[in-house]
Biopython code that builds the backbone (N, CA, C, O; Angstrom):
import numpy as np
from Bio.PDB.StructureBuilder import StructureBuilder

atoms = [
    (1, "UNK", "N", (-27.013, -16.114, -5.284)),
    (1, "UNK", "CA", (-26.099, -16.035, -4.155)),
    (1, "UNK", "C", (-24.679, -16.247, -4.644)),
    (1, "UNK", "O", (-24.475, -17.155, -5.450)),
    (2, "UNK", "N", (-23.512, -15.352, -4.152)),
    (2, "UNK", "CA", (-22.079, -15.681, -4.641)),
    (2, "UNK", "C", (-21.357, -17.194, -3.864)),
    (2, "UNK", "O", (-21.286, -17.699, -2.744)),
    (3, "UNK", "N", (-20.947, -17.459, -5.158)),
    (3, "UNK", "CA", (-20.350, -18.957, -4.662)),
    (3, "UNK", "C", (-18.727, -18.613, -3.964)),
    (3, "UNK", "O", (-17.829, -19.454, -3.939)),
    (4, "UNK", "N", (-18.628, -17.517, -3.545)),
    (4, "UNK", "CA", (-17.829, -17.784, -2.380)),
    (4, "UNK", "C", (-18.220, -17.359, -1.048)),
    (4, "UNK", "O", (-19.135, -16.566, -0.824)),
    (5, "UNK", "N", (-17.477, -17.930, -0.156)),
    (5, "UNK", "CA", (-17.743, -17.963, 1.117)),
    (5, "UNK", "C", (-17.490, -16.081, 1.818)),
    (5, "UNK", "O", (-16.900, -15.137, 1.292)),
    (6, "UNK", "N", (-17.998, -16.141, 2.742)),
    (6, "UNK", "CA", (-17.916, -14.874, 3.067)),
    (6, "UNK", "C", (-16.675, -14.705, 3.786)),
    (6, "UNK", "O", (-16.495, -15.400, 4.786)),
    (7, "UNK", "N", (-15.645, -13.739, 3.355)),
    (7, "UNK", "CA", (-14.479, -13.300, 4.476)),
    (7, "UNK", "C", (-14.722, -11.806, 4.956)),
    (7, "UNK", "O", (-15.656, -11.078, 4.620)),
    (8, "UNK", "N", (-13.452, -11.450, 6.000)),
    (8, "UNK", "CA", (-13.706, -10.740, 6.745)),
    (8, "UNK", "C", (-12.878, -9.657, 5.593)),
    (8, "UNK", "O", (-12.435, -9.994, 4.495)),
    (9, "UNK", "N", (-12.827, -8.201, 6.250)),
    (9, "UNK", "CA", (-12.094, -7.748, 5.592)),
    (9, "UNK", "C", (-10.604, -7.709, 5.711)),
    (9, "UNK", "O", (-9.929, -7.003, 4.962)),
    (10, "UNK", "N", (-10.030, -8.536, 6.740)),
    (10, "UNK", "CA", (-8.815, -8.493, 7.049)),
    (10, "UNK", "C", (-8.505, -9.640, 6.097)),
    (10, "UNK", "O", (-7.332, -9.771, 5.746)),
    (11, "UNK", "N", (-9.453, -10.510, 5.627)),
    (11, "UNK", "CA", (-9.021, -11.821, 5.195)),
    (11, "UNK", "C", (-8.885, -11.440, 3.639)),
    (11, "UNK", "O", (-8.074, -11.962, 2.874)),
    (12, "UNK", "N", (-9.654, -10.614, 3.356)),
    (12, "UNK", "CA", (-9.476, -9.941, 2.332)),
    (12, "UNK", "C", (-8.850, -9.337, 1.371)),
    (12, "UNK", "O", (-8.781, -9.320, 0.142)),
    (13, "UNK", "N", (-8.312, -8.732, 2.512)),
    (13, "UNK", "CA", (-7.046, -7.525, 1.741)),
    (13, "UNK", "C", (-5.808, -8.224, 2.349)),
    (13, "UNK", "O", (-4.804, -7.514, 2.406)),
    (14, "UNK", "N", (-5.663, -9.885, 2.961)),
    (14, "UNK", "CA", (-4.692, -10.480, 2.954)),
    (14, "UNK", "C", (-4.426, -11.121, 1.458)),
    (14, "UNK", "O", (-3.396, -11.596, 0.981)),
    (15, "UNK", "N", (-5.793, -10.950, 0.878)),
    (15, "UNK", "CA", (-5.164, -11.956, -0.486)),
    (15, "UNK", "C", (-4.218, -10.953, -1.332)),
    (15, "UNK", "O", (-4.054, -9.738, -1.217)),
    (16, "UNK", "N", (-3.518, -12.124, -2.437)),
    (16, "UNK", "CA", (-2.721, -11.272, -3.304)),
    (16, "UNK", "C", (-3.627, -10.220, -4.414)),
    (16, "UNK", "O", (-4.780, -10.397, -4.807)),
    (17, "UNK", "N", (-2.506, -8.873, -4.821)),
    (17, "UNK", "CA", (-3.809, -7.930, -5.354)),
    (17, "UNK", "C", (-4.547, -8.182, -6.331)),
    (17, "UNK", "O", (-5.665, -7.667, -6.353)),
    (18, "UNK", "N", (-4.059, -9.165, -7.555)),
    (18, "UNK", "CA", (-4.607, -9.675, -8.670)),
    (18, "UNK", "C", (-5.921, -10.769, -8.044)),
    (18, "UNK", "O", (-6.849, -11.168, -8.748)),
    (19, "UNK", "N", (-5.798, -10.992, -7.104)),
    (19, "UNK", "CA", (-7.165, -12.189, -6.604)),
    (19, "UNK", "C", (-7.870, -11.308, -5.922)),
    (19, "UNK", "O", (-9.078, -11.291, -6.159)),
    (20, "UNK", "N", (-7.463, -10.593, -5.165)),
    (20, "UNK", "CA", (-8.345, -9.002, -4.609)),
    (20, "UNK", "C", (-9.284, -8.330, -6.123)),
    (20, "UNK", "O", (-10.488, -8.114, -6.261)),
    (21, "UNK", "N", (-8.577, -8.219, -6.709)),
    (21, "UNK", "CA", (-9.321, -7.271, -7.783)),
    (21, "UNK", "C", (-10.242, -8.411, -8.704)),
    (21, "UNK", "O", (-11.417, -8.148, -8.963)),
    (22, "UNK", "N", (-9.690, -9.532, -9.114)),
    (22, "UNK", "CA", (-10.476, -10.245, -9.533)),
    (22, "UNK", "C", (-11.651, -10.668, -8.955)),
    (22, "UNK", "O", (-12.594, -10.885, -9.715)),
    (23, "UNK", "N", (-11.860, -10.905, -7.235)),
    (23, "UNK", "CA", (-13.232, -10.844, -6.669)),
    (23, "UNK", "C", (-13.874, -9.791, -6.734)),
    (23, "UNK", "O", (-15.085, -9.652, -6.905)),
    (24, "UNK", "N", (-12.805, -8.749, -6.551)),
    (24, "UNK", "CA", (-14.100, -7.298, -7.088)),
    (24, "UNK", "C", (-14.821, -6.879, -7.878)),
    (24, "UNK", "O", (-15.770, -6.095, -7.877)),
    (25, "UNK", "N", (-14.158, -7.630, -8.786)),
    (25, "UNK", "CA", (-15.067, -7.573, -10.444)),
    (25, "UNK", "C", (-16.064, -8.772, -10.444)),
    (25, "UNK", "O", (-17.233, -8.544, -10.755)),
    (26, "UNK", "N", (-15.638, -10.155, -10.085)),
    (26, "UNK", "CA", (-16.770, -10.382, -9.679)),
    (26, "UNK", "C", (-18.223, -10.508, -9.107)),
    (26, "UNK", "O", (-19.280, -10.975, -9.531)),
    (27, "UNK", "N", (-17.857, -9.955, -8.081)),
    (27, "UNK", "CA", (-18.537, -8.753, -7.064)),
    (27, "UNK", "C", (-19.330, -7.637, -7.977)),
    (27, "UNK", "O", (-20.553, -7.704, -8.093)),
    (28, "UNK", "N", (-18.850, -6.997, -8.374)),
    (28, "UNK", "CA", (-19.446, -6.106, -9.563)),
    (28, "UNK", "C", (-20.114, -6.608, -10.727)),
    (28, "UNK", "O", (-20.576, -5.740, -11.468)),
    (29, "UNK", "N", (-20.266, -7.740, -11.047)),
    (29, "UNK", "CA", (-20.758, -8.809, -12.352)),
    (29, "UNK", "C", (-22.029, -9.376, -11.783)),
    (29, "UNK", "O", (-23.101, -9.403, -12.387)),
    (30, "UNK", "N", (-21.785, -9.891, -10.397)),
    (30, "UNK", "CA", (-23.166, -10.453, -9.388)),
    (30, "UNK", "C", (-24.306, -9.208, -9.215)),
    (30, "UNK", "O", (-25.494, -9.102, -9.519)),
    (31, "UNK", "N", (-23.336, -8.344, -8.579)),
    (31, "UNK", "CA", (-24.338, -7.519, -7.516)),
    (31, "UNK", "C", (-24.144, -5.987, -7.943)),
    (31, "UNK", "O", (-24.115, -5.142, -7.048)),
    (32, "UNK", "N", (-24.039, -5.685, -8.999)),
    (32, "UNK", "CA", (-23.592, -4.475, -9.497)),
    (32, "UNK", "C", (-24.066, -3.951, -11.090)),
    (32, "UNK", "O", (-24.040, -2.859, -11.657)),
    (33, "UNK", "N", (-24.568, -5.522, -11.538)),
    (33, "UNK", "CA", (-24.445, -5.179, -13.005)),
    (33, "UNK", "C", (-23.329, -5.338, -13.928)),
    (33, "UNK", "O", (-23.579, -5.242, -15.130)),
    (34, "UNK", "N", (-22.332, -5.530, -13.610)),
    (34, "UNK", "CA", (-21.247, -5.455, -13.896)),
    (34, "UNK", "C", (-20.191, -3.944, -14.372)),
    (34, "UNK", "O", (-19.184, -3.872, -15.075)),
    (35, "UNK", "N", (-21.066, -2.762, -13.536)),
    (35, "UNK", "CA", (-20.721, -1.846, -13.765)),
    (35, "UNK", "C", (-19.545, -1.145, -12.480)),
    (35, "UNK", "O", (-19.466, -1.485, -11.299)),
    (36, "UNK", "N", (-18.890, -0.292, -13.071)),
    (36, "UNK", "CA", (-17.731, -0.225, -11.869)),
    (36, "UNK", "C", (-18.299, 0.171, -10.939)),
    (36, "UNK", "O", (-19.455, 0.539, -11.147)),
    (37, "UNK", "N", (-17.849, 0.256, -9.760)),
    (37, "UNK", "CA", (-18.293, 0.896, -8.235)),
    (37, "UNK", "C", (-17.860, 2.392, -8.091)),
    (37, "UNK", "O", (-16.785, 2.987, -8.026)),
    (38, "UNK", "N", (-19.250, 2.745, -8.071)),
    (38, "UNK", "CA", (-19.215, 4.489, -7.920)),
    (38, "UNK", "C", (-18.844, 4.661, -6.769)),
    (38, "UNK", "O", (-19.271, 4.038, -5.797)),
    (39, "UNK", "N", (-17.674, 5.869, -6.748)),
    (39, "UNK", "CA", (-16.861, 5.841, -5.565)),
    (39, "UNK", "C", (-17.332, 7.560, -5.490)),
    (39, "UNK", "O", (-16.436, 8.027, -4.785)),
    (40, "UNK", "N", (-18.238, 8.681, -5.842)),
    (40, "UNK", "CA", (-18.401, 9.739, -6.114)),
    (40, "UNK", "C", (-19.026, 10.095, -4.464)),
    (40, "UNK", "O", (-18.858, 11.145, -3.845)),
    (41, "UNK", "N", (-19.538, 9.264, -4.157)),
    (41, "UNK", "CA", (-20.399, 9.356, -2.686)),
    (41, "UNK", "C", (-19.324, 9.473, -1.601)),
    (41, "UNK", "O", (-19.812, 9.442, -0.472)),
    (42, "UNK", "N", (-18.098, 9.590, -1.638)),
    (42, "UNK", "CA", (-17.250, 9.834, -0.986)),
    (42, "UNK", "C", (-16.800, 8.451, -0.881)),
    (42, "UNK", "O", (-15.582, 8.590, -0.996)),
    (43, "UNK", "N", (-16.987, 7.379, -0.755)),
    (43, "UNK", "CA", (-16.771, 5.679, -0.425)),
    (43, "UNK", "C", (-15.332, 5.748, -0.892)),
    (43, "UNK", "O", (-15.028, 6.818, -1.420)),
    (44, "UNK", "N", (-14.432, 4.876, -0.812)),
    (44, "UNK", "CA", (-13.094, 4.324, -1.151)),
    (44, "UNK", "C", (-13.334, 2.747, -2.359)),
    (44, "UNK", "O", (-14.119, 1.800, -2.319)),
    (45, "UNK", "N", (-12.575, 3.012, -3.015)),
    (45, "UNK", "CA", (-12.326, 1.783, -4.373)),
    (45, "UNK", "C", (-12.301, 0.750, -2.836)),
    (45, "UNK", "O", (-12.190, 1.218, -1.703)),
    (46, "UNK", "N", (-12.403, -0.356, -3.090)),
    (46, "UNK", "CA", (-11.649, -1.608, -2.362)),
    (46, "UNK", "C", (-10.226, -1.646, -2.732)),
    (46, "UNK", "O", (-9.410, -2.147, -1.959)),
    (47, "UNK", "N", (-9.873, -1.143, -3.880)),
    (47, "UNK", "CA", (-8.277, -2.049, -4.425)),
    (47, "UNK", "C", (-8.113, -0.349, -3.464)),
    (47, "UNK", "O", (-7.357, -0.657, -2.543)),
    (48, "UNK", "N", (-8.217, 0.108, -3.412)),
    (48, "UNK", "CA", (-7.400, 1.658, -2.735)),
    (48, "UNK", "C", (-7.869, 0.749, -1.073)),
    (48, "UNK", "O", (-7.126, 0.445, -0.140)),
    (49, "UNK", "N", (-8.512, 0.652, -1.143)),
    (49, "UNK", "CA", (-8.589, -0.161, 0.336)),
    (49, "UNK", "C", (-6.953, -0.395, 0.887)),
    (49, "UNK", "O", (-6.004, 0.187, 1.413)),
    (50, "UNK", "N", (-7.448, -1.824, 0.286)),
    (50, "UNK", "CA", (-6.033, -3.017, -0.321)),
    (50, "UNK", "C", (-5.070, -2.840, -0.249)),
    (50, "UNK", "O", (-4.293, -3.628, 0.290)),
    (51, "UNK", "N", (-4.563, -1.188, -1.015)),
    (51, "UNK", "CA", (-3.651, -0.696, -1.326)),
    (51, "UNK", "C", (-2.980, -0.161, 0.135)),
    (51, "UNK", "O", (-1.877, -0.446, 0.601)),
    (52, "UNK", "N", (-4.017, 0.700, 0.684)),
    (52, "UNK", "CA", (-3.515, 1.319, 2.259)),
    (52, "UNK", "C", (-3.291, 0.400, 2.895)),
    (52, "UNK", "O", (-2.160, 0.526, 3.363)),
    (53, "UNK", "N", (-3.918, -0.841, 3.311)),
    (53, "UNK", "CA", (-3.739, -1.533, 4.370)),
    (53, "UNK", "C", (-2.787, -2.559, 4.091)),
    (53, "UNK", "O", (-1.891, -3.091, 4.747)),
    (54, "UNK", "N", (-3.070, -2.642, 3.358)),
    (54, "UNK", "CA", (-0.975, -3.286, 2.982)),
    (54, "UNK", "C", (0.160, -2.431, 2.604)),
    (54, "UNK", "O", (1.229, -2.984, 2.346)),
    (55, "UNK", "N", (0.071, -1.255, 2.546)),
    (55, "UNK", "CA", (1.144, -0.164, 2.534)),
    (55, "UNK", "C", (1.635, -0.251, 1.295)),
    (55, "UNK", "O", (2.508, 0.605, 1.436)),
    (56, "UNK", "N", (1.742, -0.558, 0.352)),
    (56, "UNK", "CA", (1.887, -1.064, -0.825)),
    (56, "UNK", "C", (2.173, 0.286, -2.134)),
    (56, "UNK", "O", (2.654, 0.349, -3.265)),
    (57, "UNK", "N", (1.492, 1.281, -1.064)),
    (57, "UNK", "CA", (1.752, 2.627, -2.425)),
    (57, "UNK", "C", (3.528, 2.718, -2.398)),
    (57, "UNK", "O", (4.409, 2.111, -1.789)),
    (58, "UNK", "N", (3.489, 3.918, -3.501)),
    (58, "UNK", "CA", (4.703, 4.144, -4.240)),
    (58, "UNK", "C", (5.225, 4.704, -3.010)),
    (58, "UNK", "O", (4.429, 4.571, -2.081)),
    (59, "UNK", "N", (6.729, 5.515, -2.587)),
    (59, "UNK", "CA", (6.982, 6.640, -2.217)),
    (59, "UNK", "C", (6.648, 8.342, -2.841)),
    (59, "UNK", "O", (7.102, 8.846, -3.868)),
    (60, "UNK", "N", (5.948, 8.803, -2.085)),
    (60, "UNK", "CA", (5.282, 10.012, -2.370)),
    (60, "UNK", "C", (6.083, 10.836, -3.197)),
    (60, "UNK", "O", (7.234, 10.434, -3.369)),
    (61, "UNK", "N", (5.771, 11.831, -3.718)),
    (61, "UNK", "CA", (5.579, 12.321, -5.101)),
    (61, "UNK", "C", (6.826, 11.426, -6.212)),
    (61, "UNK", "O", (7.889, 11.861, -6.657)),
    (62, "UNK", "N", (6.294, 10.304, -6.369)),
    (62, "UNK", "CA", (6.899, 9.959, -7.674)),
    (62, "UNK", "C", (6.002, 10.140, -8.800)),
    (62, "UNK", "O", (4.773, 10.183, -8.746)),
    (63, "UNK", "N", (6.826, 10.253, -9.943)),
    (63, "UNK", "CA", (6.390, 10.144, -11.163)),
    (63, "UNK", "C", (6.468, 9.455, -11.985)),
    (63, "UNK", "O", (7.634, 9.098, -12.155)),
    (64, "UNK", "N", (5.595, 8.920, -12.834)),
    (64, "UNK", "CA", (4.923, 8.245, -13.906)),
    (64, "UNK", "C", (4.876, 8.107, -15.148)),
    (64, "UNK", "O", (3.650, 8.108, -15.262)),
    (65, "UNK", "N", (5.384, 7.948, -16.533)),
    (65, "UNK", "CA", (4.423, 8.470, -17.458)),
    (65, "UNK", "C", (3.772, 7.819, -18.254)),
    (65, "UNK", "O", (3.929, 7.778, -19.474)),
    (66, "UNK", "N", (2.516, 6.926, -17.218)),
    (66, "UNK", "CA", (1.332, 6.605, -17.740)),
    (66, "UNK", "C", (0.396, 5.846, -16.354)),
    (66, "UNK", "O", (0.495, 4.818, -15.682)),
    (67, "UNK", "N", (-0.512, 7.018, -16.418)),
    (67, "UNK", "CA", (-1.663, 6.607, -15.390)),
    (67, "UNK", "C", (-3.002, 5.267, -16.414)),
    (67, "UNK", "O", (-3.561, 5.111, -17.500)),
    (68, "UNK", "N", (-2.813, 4.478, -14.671)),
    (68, "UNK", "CA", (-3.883, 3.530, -15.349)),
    (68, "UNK", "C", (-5.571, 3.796, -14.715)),
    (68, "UNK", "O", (-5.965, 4.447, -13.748)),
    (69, "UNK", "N", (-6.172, 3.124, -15.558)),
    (69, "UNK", "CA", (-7.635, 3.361, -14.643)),
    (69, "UNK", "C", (-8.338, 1.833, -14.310)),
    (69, "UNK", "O", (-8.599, 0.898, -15.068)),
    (70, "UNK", "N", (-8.498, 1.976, -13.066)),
    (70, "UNK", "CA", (-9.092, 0.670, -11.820)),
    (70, "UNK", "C", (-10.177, 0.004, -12.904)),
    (70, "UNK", "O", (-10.894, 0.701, -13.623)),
    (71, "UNK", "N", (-10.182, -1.365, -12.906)),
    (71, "UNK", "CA", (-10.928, -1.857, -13.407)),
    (71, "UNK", "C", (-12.503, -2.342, -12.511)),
    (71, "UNK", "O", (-13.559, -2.851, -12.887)),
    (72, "UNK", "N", (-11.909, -1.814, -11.024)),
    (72, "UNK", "CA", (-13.267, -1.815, -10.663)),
    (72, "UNK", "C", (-14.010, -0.212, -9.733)),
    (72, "UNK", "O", (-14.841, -0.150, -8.827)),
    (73, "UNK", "N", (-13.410, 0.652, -10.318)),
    (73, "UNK", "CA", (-14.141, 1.415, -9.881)),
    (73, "UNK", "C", (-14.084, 2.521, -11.198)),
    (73, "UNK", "O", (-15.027, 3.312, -11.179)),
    (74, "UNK", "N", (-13.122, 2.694, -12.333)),
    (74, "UNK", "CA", (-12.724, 2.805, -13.190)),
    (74, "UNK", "C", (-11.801, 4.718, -12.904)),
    (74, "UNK", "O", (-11.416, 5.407, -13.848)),
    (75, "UNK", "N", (-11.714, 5.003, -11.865)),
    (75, "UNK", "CA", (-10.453, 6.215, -11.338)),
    (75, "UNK", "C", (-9.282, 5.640, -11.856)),
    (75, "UNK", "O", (-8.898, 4.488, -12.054)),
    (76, "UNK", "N", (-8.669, 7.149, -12.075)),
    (76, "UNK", "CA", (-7.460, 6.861, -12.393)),
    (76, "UNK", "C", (-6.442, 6.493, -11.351)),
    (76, "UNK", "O", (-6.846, 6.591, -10.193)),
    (77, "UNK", "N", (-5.321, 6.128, -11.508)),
    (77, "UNK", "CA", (-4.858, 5.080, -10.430)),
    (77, "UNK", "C", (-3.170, 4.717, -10.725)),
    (77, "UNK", "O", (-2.648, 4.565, -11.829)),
    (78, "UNK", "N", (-2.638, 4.648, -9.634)),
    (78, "UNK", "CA", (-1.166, 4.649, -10.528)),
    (78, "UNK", "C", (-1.000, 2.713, -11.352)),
    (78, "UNK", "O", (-1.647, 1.705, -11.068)),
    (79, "UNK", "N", (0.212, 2.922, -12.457)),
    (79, "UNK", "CA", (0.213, 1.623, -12.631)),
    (79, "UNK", "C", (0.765, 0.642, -11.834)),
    (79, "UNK", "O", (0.653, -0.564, -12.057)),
    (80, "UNK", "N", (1.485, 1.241, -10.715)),
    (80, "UNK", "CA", (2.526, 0.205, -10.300)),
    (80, "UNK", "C", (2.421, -0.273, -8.637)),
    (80, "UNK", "O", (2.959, -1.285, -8.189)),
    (81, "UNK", "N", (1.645, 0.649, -7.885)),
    (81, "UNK", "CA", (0.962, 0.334, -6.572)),
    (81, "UNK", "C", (-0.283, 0.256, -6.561)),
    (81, "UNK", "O", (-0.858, -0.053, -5.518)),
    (82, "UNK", "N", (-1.041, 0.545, -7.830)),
    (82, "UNK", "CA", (-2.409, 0.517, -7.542)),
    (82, "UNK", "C", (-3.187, 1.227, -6.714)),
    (82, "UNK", "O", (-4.330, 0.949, -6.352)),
    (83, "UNK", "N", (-2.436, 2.284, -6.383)),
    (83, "UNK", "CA", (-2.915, 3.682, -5.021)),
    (83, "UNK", "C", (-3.715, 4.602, -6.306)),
    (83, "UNK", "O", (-3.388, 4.931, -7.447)),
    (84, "UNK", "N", (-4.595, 4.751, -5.679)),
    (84, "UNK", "CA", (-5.953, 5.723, -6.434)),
    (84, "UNK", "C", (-5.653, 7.384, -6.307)),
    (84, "UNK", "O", (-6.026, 8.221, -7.128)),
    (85, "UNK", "N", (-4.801, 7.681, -4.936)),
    (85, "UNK", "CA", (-4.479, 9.227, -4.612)),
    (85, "UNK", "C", (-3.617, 9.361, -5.419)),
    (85, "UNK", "O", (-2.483, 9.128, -5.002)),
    (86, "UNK", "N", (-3.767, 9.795, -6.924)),
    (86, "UNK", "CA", (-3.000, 10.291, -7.955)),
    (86, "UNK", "C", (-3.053, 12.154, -8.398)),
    (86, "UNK", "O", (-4.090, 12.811, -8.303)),
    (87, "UNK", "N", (-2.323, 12.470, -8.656)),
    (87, "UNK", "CA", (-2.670, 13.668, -9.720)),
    (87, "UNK", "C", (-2.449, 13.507, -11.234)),
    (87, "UNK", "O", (-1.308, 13.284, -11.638)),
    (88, "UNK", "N", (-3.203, 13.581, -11.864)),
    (88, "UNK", "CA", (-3.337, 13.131, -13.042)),
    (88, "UNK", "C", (-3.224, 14.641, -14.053)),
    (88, "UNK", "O", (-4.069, 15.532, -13.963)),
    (89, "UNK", "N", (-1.879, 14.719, -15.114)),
    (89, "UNK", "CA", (-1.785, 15.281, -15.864)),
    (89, "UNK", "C", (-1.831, 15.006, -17.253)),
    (89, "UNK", "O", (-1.492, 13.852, -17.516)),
    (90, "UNK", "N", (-2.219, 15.872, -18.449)),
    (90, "UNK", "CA", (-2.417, 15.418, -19.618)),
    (90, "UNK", "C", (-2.088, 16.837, -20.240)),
    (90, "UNK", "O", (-1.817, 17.927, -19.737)),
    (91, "UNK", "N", (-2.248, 16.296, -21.776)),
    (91, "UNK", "CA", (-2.125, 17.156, -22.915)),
    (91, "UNK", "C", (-3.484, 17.404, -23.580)),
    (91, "UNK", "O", (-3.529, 18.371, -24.340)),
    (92, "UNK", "N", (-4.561, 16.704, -23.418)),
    (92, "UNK", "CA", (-5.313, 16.563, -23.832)),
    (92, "UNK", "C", (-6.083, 17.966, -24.555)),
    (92, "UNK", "O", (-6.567, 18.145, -25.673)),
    (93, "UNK", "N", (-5.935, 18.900, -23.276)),
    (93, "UNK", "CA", (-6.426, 20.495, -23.919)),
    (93, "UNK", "C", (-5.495, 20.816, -24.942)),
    (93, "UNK", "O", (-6.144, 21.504, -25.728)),
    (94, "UNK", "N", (-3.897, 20.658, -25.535)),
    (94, "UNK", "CA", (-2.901, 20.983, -25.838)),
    (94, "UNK", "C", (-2.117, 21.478, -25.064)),
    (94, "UNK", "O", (-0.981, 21.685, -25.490)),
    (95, "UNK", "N", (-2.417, 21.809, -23.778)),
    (95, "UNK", "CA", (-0.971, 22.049, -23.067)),
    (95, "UNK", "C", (-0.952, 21.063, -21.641)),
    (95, "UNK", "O", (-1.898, 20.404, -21.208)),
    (96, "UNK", "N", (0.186, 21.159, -21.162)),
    (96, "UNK", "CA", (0.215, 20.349, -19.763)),
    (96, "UNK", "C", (-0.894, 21.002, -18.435)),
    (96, "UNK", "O", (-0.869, 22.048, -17.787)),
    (97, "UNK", "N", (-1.805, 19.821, -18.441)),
    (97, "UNK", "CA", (-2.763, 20.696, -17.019)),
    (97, "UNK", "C", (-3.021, 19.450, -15.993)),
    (97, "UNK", "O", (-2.918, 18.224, -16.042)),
    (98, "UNK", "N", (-3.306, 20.168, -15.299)),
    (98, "UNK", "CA", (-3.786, 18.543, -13.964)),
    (98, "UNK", "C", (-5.829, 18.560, -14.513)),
    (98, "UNK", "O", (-6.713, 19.407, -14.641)),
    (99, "UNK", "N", (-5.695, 17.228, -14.649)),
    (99, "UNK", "CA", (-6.741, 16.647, -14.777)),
    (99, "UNK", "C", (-8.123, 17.243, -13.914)),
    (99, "UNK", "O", (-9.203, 17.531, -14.430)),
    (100, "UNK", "N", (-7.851, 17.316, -12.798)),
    (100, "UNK", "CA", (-9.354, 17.230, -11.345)),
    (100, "UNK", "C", (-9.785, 19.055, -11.659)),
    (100, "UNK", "O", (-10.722, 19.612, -11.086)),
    (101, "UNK", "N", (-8.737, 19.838, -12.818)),
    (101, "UNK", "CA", (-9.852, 21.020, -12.883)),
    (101, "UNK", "C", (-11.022, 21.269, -14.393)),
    (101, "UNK", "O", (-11.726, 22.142, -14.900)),
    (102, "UNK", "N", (-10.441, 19.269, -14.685)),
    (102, "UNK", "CA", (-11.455, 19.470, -16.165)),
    (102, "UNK", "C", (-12.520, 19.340, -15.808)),
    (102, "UNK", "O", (-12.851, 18.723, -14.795)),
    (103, "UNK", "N", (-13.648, 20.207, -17.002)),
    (103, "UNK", "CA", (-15.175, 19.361, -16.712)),
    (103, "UNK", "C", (-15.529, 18.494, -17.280)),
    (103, "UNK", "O", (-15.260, 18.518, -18.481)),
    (104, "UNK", "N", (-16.110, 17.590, -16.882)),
    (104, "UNK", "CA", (-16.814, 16.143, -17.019)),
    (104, "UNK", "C", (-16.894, 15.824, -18.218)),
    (104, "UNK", "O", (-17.135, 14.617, -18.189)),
    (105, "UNK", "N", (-16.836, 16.202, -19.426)),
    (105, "UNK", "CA", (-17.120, 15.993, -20.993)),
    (105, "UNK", "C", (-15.332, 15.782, -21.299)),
    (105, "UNK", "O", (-14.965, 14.887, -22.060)),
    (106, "UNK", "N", (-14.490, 16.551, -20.730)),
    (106, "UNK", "CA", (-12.691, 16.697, -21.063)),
    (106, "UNK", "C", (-12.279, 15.072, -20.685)),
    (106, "UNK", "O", (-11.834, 14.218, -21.451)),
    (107, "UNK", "N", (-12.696, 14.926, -18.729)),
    (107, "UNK", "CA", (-12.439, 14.387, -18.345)),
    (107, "UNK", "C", (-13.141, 12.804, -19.006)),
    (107, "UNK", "O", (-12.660, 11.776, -18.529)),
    (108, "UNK", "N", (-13.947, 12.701, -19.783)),
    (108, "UNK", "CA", (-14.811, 11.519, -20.370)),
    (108, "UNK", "C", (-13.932, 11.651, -21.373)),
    (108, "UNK", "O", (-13.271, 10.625, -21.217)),
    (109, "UNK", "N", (-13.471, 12.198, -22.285)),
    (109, "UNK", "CA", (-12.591, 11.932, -23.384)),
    (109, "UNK", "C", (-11.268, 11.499, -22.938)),
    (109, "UNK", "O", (-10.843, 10.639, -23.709)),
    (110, "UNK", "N", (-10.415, 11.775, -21.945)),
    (110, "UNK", "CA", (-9.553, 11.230, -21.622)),
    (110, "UNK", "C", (-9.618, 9.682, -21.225)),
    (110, "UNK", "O", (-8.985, 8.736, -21.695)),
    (111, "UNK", "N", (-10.660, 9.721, -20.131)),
    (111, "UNK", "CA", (-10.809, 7.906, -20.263)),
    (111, "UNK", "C", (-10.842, 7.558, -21.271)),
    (111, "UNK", "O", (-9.958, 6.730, -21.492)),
    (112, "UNK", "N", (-11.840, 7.907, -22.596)),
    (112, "UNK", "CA", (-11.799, 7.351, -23.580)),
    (112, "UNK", "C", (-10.373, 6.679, -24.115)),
    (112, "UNK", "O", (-10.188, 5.515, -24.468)),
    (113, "UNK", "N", (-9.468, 7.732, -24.066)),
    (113, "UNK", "CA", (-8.399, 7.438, -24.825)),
    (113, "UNK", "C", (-7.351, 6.513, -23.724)),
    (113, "UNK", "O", (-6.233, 6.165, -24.106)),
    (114, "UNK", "N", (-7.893, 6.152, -22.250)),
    (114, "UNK", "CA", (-6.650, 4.997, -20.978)),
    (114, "UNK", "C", (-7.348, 4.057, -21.793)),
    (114, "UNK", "O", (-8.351, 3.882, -22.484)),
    (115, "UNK", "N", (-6.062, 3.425, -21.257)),
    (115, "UNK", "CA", (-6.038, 1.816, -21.187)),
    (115, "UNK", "C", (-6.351, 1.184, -19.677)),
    (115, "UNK", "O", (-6.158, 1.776, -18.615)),
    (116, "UNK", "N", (-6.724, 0.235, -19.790)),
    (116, "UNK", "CA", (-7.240, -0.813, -18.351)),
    (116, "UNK", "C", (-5.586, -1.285, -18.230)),
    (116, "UNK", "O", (-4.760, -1.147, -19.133)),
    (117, "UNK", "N", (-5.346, -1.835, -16.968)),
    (117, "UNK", "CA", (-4.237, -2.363, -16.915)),
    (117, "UNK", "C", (-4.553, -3.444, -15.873)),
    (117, "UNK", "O", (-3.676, -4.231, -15.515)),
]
sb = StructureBuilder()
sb.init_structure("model")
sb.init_model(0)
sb.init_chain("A")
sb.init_seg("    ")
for serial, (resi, resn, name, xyz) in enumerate(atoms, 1):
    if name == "N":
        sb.init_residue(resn, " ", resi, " ")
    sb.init_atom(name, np.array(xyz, "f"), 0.0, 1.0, " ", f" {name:<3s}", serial, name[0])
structure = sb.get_structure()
């Protein structure tokens, strides 16, 4: 059983985001395996939760140059609001492309090469 108490989700995504994400990984260590939370089923990250309901994203189309990836759901993710609705570009093929038209083997080598933040 998790040794914390149960909150609501408002009580939740009142905490600050570093104690938000740190229960999530906890959360994921208990009841998960400690593996990230598959968000493929259509579901939302929690920290993208977090992120909306405290308004907290960037102003829309800013730019970046370096996307991070969620330590609990492991999407890429911006570094500085922690908002998950990114477009993600790379070099990785050798030229500049958006990420979401690689297939799954491109897109696994690129994680390879993020950093967690």
């Amino acid at each position: 059983m998790s040794k914390h108490e149960m909150k609501t989700v408002d009580e939740l995504c009142a905490m600050p985001l570093h104690q938000f994400i740190a229960r999530c990984l906890e959360w994921n260590d208990e009841f998960n395996e400690g593996k990230p939370i598959d968000t493929s089923d259509g579901h939302l990250c929690p920290v993208q939760v977090w992120v909306m309901s405290n308004h907290k994203n960037c102003p829309s189309e800013s730019v970046v140059d370096l996307i991070a990836t969620c330590k609990v759901c492991g999407e890429p993710m911006c570094p500085d609001c922690s908002n998950h609705n990114v477009h993600q570009l790379s070099r990785v093929t050798g030229y500049l492309s958006n990420v979401s038209g690689w297939n799954a083997a491109k897109k696994q080598e690129l994680k390879d090469r993020n950093r967690n933040f």
